[in-house]
N, C-alpha and C positions, 0 to 999 in steps of 0.2 A: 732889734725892734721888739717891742714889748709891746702883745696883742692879747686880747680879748678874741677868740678866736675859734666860734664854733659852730661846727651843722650840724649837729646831734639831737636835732629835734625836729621830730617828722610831725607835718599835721596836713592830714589832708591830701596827700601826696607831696607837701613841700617841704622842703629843707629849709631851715632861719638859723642864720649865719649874723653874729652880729659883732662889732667892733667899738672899743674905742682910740680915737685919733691918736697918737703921739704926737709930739713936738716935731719929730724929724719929717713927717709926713704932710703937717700943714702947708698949705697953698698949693695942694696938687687936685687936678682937679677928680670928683668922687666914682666917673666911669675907672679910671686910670688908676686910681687906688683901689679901686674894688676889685680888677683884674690881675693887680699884684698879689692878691691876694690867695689867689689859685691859680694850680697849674692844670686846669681843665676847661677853662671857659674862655673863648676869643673876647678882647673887645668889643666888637660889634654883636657878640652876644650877652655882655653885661650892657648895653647901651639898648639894647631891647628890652630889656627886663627894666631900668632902669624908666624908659619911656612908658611903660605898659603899669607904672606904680609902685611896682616892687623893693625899691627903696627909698627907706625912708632917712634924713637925719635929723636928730632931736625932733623924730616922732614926724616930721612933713614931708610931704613928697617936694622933693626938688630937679632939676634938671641933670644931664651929664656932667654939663660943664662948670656944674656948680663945684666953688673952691672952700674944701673942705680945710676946717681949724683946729686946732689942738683941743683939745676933749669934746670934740663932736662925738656925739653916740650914733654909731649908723648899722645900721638893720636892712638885711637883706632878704628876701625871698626867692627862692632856686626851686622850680617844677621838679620833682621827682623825674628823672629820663623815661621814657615808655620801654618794655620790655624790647629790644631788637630780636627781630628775624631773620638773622643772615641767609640769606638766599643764595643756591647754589649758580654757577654761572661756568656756560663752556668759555672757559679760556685756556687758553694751550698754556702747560707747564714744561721747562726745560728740565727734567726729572734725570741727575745723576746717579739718582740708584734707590732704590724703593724694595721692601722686605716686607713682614708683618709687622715687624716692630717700630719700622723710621721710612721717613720716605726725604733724601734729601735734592734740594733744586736750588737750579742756577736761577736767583732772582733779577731779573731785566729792571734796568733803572727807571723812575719812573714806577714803579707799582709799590701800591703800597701796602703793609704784612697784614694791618688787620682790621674791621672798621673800626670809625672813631669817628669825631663829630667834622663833619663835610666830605667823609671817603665812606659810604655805606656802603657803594657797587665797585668790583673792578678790582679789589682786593687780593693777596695772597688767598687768601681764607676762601674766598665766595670759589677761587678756582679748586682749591685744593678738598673744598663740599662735593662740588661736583667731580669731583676724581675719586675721591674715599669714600664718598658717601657718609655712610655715621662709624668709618672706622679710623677717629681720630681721638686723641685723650678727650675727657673731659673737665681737664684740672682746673682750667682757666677759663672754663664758663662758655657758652654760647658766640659768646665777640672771638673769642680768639683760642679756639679748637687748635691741638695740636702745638699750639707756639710756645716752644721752650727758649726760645730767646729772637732777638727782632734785628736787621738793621733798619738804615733810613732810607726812608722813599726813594732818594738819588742816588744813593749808595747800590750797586749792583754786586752778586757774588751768592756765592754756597751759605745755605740757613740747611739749619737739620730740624723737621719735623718732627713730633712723637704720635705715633698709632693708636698707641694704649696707655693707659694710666703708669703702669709698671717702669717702661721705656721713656715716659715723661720724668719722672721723680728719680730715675738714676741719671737721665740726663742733667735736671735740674741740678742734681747734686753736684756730677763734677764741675758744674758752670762756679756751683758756690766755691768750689775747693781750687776756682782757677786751673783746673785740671782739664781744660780742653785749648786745643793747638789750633790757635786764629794768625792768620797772614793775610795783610792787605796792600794793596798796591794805590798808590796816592800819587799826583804830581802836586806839588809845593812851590809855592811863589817865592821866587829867589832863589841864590844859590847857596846851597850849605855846604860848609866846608870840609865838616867831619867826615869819613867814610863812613862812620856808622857811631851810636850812639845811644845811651838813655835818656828819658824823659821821665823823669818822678814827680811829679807834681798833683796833690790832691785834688778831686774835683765835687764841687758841691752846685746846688742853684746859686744862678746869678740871683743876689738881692735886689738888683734894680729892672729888669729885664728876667721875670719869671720864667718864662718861655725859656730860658737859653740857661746852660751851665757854664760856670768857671772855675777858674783858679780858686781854690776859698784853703787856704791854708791851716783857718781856725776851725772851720765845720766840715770840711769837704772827707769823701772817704778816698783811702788810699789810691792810687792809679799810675800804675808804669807801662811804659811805652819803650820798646825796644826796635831802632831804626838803620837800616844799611840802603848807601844809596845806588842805585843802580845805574843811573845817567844824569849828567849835568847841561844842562842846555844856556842857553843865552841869559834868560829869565827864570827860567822855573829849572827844577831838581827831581827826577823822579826817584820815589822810594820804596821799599821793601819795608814792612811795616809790619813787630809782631806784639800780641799783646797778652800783658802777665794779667793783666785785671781785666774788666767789661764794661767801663762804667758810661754811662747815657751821652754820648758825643764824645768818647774819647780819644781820639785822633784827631779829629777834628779842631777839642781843646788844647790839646797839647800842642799841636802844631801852631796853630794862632797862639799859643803862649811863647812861642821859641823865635815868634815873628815870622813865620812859613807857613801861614794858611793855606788850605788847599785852594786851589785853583777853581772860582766856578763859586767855591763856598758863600750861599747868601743869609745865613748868618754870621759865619765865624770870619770870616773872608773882610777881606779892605771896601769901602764905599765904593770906590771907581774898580770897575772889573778890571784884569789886567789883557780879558779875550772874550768873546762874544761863548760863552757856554755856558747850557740851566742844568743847576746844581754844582755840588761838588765831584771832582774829579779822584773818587775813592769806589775800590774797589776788592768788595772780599773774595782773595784769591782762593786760598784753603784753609779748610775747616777739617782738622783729624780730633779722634777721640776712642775712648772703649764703647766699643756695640755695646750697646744694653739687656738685648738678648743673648750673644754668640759671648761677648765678656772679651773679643778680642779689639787691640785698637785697631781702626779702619783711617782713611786720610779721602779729602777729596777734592780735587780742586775743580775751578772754571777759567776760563779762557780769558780775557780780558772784551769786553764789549765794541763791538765797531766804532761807535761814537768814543769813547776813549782810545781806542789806537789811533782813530784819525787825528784826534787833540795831540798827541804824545809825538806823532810825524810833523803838526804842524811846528811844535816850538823845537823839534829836531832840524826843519830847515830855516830855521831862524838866520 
């Protein structure tokens, strides 16, 4: 896709973003292309902006649903974000082990690591303010204090925080150099038949479906997936899951590329569930790596969540 394609111009507090149409693109309508077009804005919030004036094609204001044509010139306008105040918040953290340097916790499914637009309260963050107070890096800014690396909302399991700036940037490093030891626990829909296996397959954004990542062979950055199965059930497969790379839904893509999406999964996952459960059934077991301070590797795991054993029993008595 060959775009025109810029927010690099502030006026006023707003960002102007502007496009022109391609061929491939015509007859969609211009909420739905506008939102392809970033990975930070919902629909229903380009469909606000869009109602409130802020975009225009060839220079007039039109509707959502208006169906945009091959060299249409369209022009957007994006509010600068207001600065965030992440507020601290008593929430209990299941805290495996905490130093000056790192403090790492069992994340409970259902929370999520850090705000972003519709999770301001309730955060990894907002708890982990109120536990540290201001002794968390500062690398990554105000929203996301201490996060040297994320998983997903549903996804439950060990994250290692960083304290101080120092213990952020050797952690960050070994993350770049693939040099930290992740293992996750998934149940997969169907049954696989291999014992154990690799997954090699690049992952980049889906082109059609910005939101989500895929398979992208041509643009995608490397990503392998190393898999042993631990039980086979009726329907589903449960796995032992480790990974060489990090990349943004990786298990989750790999599996749905192999045709075993996790269970639960409401992206990656099949339309008709295969059992009544919210989210994905993934679970980071252990997280080892070199302390940043002491320079010795440490390892640490978590237990599997009640809600997941209860799932894992149910397609056991299948």
């Amino acid at each position: 896709m060959k775009m025109h394609n810029e927010f690099d111009e502030q006026l006023e507090g707003i960002s102007c973003g502007s496009y022109c149409v391609e061929e491939e693109d015509a007859g969609k309508r211009l909420d739905v292309f506008l939102t392809e077009q970033s990975d930070d804005f919902s629909r229903s919030y380009i469909d606000k902006l869009v109602s409130e004036g802020r975009a225009l094609v060839n220079g007039k204001r039109v509707k959502s649903g208006y169906k945009i044509k091959a060299g249409d010139q369209v022009q957007m306008e994006i509010p600068n974000p207001k600065p965030l105040e992440v507020k601290a918040e008593n929430i209990e953290l299941d805290i495996l082990y905490e130093d000056n340097d790192i403090i790492v916790i069992n994340k409970p499914r259902g929370m999520v690591v850090h705000p972003a637009a519709g999770n301001y309260t309730g955060t990894l963050v907002n708890a982990l303010i109120n536990h540290c107070d201001d002794s968390l890096s500062d690398i990554n800014g105000v929203i996301r204090p201490g996060i040297v690396h994320r998983i997903d909302k549903d996804t439950s399991g060990v994250l290692v925080v960083a304290k101080n700036n120092k213990s952020h940037l050797r952690l960050s490093e070994k993350l770049k150099e693939h040099d930290i030891e992740r293992v996750y626990v998934a149940l997969a829909e169907g049954i696989i038949d291999e014992d154990s296996g690799k997954i090699d397959a690049p992952i980049g954004r889906n082109p059609i479906e910005r939101k989500k990542m895929a398979i992208n062979m041509k643009n995608g950055r490397r990503a392998v997936t190393y898999f042993k199965v631990l039980e086979r059930f009726k329907s589903a497969t449960l796995l032992e899951l480790r990974l060489e790379t990090g990349r943004t839904h990786q298990i989750r893509v790999h599996l749905s590329f192999i045709d075993h999406p996790i269970v639960g999964d409401p992206l990656y996952g099949r339309k008709k569930k295969m059992i009544d459960f919210s989210g994905q059934a993934l679970h980071a077991k252990l997280l080892g790596f070199v302390h940043p301070g002491t320079e010795k590797y440490v390892e640490f795991q978590a237990a599997l969540p009640k809600e997941l054993e209860e799932l894992i029993e149910k397609f056991r008595q299948e």
